[in-house]
C-alpha positions as CSV (number, residue, x, y, z in Angstrom):
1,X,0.0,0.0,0.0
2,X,2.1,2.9,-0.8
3,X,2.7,5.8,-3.8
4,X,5.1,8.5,-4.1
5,X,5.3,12.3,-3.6
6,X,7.6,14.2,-5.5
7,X,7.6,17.6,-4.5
8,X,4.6,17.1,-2.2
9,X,1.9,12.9,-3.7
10,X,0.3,8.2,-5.6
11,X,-2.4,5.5,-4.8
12,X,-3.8,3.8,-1.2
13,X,-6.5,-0.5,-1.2
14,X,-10.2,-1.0,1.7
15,X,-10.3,-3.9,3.8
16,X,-6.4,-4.6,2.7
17,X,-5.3,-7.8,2.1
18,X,-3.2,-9.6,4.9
19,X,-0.1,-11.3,3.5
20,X,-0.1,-14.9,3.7
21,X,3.4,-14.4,5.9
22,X,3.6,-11.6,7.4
23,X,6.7,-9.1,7.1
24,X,8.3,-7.0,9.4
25,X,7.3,-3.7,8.4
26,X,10.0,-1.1,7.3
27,X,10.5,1.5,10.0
28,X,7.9,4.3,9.5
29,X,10.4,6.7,10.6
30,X,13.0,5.9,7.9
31,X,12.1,8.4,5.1
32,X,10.2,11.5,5.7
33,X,11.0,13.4,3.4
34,X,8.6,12.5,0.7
35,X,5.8,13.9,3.0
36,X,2.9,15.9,1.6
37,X,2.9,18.9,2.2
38,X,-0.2,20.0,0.6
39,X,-2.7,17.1,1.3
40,X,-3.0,14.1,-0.4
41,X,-3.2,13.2,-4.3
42,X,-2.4,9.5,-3.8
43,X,-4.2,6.5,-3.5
44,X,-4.0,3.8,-1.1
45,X,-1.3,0.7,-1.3
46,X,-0.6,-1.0,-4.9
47,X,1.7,-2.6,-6.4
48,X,4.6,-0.9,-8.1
49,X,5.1,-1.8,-12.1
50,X,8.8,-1.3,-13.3
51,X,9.4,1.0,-16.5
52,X,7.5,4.1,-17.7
53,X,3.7,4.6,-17.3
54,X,1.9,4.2,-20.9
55,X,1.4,7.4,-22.0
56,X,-1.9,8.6,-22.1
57,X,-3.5,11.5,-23.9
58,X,-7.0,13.5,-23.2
59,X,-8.7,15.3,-25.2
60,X,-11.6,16.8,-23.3
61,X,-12.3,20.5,-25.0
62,X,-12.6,23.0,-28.2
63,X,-9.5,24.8,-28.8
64,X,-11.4,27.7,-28.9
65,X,-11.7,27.5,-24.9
66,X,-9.9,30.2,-23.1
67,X,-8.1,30.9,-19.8
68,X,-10.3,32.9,-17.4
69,X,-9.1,34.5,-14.6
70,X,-10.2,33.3,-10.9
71,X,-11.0,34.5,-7.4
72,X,-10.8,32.9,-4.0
73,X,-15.0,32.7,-4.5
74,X,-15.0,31.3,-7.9
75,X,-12.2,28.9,-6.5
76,X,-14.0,25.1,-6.1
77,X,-13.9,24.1,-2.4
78,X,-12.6,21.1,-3.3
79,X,-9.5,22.2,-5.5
80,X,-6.4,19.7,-4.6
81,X,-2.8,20.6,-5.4
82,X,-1.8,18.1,-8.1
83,X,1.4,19.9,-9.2
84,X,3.3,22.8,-10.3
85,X,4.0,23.9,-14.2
86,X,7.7,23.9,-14.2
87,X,8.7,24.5,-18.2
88,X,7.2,25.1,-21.2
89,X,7.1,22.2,-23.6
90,X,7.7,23.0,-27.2
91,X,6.7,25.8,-29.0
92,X,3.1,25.7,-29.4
93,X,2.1,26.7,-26.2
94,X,2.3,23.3,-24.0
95,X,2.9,23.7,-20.4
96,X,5.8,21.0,-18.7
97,X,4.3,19.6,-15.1
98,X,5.7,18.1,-11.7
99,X,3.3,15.8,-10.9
100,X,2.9,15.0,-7.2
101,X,1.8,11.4,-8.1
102,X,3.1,9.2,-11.2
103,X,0.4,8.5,-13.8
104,X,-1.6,5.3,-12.7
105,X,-1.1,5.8,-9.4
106,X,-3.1,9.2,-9.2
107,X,-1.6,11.2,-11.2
108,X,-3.7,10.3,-14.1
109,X,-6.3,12.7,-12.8
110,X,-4.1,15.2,-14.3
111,X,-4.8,13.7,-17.8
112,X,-8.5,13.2,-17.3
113,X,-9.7,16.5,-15.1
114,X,-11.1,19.1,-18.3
115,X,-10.0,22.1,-16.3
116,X,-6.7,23.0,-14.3
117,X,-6.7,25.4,-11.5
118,X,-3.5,27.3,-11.6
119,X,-2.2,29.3,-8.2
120,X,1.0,31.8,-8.7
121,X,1.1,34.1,-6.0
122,X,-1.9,36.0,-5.4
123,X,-3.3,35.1,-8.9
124,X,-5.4,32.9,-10.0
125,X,-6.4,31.7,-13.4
126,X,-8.4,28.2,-14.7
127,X,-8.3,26.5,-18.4
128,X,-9.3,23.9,-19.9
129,X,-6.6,21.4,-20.4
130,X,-7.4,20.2,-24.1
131,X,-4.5,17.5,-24.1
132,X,-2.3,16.3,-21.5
133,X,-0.1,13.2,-21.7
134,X,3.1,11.7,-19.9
135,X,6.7,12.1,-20.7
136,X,9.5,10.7,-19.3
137,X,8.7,11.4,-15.2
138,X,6.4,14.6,-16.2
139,X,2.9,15.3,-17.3
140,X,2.8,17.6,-20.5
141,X,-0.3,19.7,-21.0
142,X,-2.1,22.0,-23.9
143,X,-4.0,24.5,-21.9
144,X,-7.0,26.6,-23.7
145,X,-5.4,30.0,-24.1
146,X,-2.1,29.0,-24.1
147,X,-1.2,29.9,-27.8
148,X,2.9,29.7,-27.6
149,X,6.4,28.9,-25.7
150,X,5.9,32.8,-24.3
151,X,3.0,32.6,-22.5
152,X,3.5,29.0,-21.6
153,X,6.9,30.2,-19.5
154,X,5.0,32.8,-18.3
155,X,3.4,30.2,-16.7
156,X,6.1,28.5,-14.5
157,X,5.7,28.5,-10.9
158,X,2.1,28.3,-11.0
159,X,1.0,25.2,-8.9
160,X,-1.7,23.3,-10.3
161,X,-5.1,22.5,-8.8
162,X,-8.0,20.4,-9.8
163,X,-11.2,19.6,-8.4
164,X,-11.6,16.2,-6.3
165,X,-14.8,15.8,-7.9
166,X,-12.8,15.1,-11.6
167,X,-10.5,12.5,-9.6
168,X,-11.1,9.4,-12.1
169,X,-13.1,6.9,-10.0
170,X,-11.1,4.1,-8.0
171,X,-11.7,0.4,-7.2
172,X,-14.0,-0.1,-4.3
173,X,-11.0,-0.9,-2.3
174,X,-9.0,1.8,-3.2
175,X,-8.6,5.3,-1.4
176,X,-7.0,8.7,-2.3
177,X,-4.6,10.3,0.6
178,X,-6.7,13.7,0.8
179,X,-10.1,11.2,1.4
180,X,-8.1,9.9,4.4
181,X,-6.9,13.3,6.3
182,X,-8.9,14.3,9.3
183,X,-10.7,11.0,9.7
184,X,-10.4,9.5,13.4
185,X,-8.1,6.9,13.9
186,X,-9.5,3.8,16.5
187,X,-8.2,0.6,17.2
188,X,-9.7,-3.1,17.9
189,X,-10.3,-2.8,21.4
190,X,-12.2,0.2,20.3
191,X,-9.5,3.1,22.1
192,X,-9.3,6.4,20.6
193,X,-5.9,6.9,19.0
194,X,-6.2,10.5,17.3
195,X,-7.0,11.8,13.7
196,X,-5.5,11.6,10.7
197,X,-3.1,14.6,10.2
198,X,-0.9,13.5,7.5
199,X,0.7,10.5,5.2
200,X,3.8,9.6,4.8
201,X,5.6,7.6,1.7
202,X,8.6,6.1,2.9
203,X,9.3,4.0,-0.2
204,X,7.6,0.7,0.8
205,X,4.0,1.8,1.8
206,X,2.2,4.7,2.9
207,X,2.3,5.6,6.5
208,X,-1.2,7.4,8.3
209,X,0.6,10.3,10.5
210,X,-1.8,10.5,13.5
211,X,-1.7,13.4,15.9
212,X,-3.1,13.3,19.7
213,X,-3.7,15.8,22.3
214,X,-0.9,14.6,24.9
215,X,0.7,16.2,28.2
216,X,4.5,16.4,28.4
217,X,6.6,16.0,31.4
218,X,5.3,19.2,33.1
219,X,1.6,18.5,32.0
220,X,1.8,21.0,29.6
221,X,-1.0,20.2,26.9
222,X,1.5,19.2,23.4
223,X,0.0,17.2,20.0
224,X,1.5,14.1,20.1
225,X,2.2,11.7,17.4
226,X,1.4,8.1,16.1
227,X,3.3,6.5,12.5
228,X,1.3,3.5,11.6
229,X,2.0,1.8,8.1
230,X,-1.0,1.7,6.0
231,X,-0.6,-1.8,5.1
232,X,-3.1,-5.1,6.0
233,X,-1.4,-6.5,9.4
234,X,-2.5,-3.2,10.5
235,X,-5.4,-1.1,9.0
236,X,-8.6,-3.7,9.2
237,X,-11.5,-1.0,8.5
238,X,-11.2,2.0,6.4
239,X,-15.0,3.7,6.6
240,X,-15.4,6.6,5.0
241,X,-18.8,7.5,5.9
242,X,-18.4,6.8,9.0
243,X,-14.9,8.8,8.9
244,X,-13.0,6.1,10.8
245,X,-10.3,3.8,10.2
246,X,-9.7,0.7,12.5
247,X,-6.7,-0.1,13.1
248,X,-5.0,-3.3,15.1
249,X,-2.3,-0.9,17.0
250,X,-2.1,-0.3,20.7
251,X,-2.6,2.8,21.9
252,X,1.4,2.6,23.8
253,X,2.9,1.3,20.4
């Protein structure tokens, strides 16, 4: 159960499988710094594939579309960071992406989702995105309005939204990171362990950060924290609705 995050992202599966023999799992603690930073755009545990993901291209609008500019109202509430436009691609006007999640393990919403949310600074600007496709280890993307290599380079730095609602659909066992954050966190015996605050990718699986309200040494009130590996032997019960996850953990782990 695991993805990756490049500069913040990847896929999560429900009711995870147990494995037949159990491992050891990798220290949660060993790699942190693939943590994302701006919420989730992974889904839960699958298995890696070795080589390239097949590129994929979208075509989901007229050419005629435009880029409109935005404002924190017009804004979707459920916008989630995908990436950040780092080049221009070409010289027709295609835009070169950092994608927080490779393509098939959630960052193909990138190639699917008909219109991009695009944050520099204070600005704020939306197009369509009339083909998008992988290369290499990035996403490359015609945006409506985008006419040429200047005002595609104009474009760098802008980091890239789209609405959870275009997120292609996952397998009923499947779950995006952002779905998890904020839900509370209980294990078998039915003791509170905290909520969701974060995940974690630390190369072999996704971890579920957990934070706590705790006392230190002095009984001053601090957050503690809980690592628990999203993986089988451990997470039993992933309910959304009920915005719980079960976990076989004890609470002095």
């Amino acid at each position: 159960m695991s993805e990756r995050d490049s500069s913040s992202s990847g896929r999560v599966k429900a009711t995870p499988a147990t494995p037949a023999t159990p491992a050891t799992p990798a220290d949660p603690r060993a790699k942190t710094s693939d943590q994302a930073p701006f919420g989730a755009f992974v889904r839960k545990p699958v298995e890696r594939t070795e080589g390239k993901a097949k590129a994929t291209v979208a075509n989901v609008g007229s050419r005629a579309a435009a880029m409109r500019a935005e404002t924190a109202e017009s804004w979707p509430a459920d916008a989630v960071e995908v990436g950040a436009i780092v080049d221009a691609y070409g010289l027709k006007g295609w835009v070169k992406v950092a994608a927080h999640a490779d393509a098939g393990q959630g960052g193909d919403a990138l190639l699917s989702a008909k219109r991009w949310w695009l944050m520099k600074g204070h600005e704020r600007k939306s197009a369509p995105s009339l083909q998008a496709k992988t290369h290499s280890d990035s996403v490359v993307a015609h945006l409506g309005g985008v006419t040429d290599r200047d005002v595609a380079l104009a474009l760098r730095g802008s980091r890239v939204y789209i609405s959870r609602s275009e997120f292609p659909a996952l397998a009923a066992d499947e779950f995006y990171w952002v779905d998890l954050l904020g839900l509370d966190v209980v294990n078998v015996a039915g003791v509170a362990l905290g909520k969701v605050a974060d995940m974690i990718d630390n190369g072999a699986h996704s971890v579920l950060r957990i934070e706590y309200p705790a006392t230190d040494k002095s009984g001053k009130p601090v957050t503690g924290e809980r690592l628990i590996p999203f993986v089988g032997v451990f997470v039993k019960t992933v309910d959304q609705a009920a915005k719980q996850i079960i976990v076989d953990w004890e609470a002095d782990y």
